[in-house]
N, C-alpha and C positions, 0 to 999 in steps of 0.2 A: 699451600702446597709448594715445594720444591723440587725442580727436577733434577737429580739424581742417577749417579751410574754405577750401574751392577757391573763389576769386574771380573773374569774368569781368577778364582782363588789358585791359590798353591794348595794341590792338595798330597804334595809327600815332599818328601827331601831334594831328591831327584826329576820330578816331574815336572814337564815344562809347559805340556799342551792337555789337552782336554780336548776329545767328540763328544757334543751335545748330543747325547742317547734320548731323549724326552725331554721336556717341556713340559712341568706339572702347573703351569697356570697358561692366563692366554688374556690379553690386551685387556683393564676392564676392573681382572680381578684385584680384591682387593684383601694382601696378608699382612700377617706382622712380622716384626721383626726375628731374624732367624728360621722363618716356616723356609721350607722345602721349595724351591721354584723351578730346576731342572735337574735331572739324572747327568752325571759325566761317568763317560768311559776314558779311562788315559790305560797306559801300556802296564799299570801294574793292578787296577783294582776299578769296581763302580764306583762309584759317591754320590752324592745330594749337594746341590748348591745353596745354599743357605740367601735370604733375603737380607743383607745389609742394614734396609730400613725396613719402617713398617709402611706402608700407603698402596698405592694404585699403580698397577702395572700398564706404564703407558707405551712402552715402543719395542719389541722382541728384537733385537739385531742379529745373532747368531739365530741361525736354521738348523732344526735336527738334521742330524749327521755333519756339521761343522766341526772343522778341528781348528781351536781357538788358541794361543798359546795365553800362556798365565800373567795376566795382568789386562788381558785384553776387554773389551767393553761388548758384553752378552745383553743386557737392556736397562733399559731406561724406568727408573719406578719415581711417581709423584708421592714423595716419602711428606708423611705427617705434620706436622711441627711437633715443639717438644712435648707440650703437655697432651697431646694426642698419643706420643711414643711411650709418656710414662705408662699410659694407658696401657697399650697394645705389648711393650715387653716383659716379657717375663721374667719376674726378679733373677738376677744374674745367681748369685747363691743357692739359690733353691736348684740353679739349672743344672748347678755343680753338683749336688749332691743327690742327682737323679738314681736310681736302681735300677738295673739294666735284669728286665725278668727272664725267667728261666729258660725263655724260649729265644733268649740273646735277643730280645727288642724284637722279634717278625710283629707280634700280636697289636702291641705298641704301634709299629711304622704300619701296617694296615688300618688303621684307627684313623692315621693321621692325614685325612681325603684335602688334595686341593681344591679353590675352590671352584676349577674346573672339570674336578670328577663330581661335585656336589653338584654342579649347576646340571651337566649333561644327564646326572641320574636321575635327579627329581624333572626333568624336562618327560623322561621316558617312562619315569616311575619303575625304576630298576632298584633292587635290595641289597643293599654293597655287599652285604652278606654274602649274597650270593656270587661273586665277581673276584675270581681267581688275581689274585695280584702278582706280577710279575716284574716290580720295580726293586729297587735297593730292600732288600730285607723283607720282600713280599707285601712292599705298598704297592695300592692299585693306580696306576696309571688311566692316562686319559687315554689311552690305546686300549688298555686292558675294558674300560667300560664299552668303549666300541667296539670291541672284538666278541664280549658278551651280545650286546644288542643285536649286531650280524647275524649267530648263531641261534640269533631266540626268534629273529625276524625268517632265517632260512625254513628252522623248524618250522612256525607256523605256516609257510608259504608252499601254493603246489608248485611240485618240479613240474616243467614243461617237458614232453619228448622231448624236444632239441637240447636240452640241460641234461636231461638222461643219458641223450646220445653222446656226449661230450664227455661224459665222466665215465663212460666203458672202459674198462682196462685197455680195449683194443684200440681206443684213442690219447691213448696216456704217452706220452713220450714223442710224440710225432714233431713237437715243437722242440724249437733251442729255450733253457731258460735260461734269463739274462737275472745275477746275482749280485746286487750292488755291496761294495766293498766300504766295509762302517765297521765301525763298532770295535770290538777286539779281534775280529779275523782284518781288522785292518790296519789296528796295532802290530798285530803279530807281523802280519806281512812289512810293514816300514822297518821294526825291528832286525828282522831275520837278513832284509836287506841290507840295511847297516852294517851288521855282523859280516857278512858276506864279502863285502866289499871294502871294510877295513881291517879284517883280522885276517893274515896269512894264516889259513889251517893246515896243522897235520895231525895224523892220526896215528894209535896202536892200540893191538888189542892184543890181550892174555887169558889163557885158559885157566880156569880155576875148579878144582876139584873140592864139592862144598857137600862129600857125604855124608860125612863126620855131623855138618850144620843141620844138613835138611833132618837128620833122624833126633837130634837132640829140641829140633825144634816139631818136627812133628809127636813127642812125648809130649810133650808139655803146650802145644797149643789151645787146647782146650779146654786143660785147667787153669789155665790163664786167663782167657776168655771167659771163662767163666768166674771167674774172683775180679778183673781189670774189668771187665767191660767194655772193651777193644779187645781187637785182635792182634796175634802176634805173628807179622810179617814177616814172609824171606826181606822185604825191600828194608824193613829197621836194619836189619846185623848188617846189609851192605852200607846203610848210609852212616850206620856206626863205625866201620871197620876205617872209609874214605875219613871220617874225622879225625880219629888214629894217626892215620898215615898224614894227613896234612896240617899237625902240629908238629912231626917228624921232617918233615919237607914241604917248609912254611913259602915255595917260592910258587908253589901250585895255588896257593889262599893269595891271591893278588890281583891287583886289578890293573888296567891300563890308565895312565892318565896326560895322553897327550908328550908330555916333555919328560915325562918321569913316571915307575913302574911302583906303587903303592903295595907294600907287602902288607897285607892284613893281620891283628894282632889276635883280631875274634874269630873264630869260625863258626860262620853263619852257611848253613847247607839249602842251595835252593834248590824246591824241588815242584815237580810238575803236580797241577791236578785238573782233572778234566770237568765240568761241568756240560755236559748235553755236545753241542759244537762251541763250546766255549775255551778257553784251556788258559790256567793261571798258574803261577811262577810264587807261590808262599815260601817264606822263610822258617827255618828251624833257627833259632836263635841260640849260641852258645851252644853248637851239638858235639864239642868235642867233652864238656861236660857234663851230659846227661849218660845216663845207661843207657842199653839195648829196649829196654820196656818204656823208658822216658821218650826216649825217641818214637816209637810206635806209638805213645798216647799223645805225641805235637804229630806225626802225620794222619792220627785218627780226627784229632781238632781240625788242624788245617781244611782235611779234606770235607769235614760236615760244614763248615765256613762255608765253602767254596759252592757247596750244592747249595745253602740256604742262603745264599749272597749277602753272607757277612764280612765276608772279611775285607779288613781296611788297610789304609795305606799302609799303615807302621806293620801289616803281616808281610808284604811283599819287598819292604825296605832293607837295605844293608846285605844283599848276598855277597859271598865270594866264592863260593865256589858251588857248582851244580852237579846233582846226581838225579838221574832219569830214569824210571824205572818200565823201558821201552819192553821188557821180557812180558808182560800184563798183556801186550798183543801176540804175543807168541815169535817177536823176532829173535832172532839170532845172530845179528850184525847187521850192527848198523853205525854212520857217520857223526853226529851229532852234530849242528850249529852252536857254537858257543854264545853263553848268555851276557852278551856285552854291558859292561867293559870287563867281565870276569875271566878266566888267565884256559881257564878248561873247564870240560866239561865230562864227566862219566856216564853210560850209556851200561846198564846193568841189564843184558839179555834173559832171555828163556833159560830157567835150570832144564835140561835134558838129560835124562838117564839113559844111559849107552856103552857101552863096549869100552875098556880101558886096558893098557897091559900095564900091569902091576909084578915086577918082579918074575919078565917072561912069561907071566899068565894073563890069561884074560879075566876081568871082570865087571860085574856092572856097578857103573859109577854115578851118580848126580854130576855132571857139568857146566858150568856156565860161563859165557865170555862176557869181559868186559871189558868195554872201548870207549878209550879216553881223546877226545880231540883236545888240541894243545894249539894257543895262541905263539908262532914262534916265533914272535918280537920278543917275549917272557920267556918263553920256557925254550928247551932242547930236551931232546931224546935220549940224554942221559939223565938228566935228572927225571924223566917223567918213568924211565924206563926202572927206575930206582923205586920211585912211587909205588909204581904197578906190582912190580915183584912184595912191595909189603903189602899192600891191601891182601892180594894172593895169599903172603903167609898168614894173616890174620885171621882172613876166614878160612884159609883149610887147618886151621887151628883152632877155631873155635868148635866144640863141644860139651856135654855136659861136665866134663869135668874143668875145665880153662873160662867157661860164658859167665860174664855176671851179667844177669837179667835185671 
């Protein structure tokens, strides 16, 4: 045996740190080469740390909820010798040519139990089967078997009055909870910081009249739906229109870089999605090239990734430019934080049908604002304000007759 140091990996282009989110083994255990040893949370995506060697996990160093930077030493394994490793690895070719099944690997990464969820289970004689996983791609964790046992141990046990008394509505709230700060609301928060504090923000915002859109798209939603198998969004024709417009005024598609301002040649559209209290930042990759349906079927993907915790570095890599589709809670103005080091960001409100004067009349209209914050190291208010007015034309242009879907 040789000892050995597990290194926090690179796990995207840009990522530098990793929070150890779980710890799928525990001092003792013993895997092979490439099995699964810890969950990482970084600021764009989950991932699985992979074991280096194959042998015995001798020293853990990073603690769940550690934020490790990349190249740093996570633990110690007494790795094999070699003809032990022939053993234990899995032919490299074969690993290449693996088939990722239909259900994007969940069924797969649930199968594949550390072996400190195998030890905890057969200790208690618990059914994996039965044991909700809640790891990268719906592997079960060693929280996940405890959190089962908990619940299987409550049921069987009598509540005492005092347990009863304590869980009355009329005792709910009485205390402060203390919320520790891990994971991706702790990303979020270092990120949003950063931004904050290095981007001088300014904002505008433009009314947009999108009658024309909402009735061509509400004709055709459902036959679409029903031939795509996706839906077809108001938030596609917006994040279409923004792509438009920022190969027309390519100084929006940019990023900061310190000594010099990088004008992007690709547009890449980031955009939000929400998992539970979670919230991820995926990539539309080349959306100035896809159609109005193309785009709706990458935010239809992205978003099932996001709930089934697939998606990986390379979905959340390379944005330049973000579009937020803040209207889905019903605002209607709002600021947005730019997505650092990207140049703006668009804030796509609530459509509201309302009162409009058309030609000294009144009539009812579809409306919606939307609000672009602007990094003003990059941009100024004449070019952004040039922006704004074409997105505008675009979508109060778009109808059945002008949309290619």
């Amino acid at each position: 045996m040789i000892a050995k140091k597990i290194l926090m990996p690179k796990l995207g282009e840009s990522v530098t740190e990793g929070t150890i989110n779980a710890w799928l083994v525990e001092v003792g255990d013993k895997v092979n080469k490439y099995d699964p040893i810890a969950e990482v949370m970084t600021d764009k995506v989950n991932a699985e740390v992979p074991s280096s060697y194959a042998g015995i996990i001798k020293e853990i160093v990073a603690k769940e909820g550690d934020t490790v930077s990349v190249g740093e030493l996570i633990c110690y394994i007494e790795a094999e010798d070699a003809e032990a490793k022939e053993v234990l690895d899995p032919p490299k070719e074969e690993t290449k040519r693996q088939i990722e099944p239909a259900d994007g690997g969940k069924g797969a990464m649930r199968m594949r139990f550390s072996p400190a969820v195998v030890k905890l289970a057969s200790e208690h004689g618990i059914d994996l089967e039965d044991v909700e996983g809640t790891g990268f791609r719906g592997r079960i964790t060693r929280k996940d078997v405890e959190r089962y046992l908990n619940n299987r141990r409550a049921k069987n046990a009598d509540i005492s009055p005092k347990i009863k008394e304590a869980t009355e509505p009329s005792k709910i709230g009485e205390k402060d909870i203390e919320i520790p700060l891990a994971g991706v609301r702790k990303a979020i928060a270092q990120n949003m910081v950063r931004a904050k504090q290095e981007i001088p923000h300014a904002w505008m915002t433009v009314e947009v009249d999108v009658t024309e859109l909402a009735n061509y798209r509400n004709k055709i939603k459902d036959e679409f739906k029903e031939r795509e198998g996706y839906s077809l969004t108001y938030f596609a024709f917006f994040v279409h229109a923004a792509a438009r417009a920022l190969k027309e005024f390519p100084e929006l598609n940019s990023t900061w870089a310190d000594d010099k301002i990088i004008q992007r040649h690709k547009v890449n559209i980031s955009i939000a999605v929400a998992k539970e209290n979670e919230l991820f930042v995926p990539v539309i990759k080349n959306a100035d090239e896809k159609s109005i349906s193309g785009i709706a079927k990458e935010i239809h993907l992205l978003a099932e990734k996001a709930r089934s915790n697939q998606l990986r570095p390379e979905d959340m890599e390379d944005g330049t430019f973000t579009v937020n589709n803040t209207g889905t809670f019903g605002s209607v103005s709002s600021m947005g934080i730019i997505n650092y080091p990207q140049a703006a960001i668009l804030q796509v409100e609530t459509i509201v049908k309302r009162p409009v004067i058309i030609r000294d009349m009144f009539a009812a209209r579809d409306m919606v604002n939307l609000s672009l914050s602007l990094d003003h190291r990059i941009l100024d208010g004449l070019i952004c304000g040039r922006f704004l007015a074409r997105v505008k034309e675009i979508l109060e242009n778009t109808n059945e007759q002008t949309a290619a879907i």
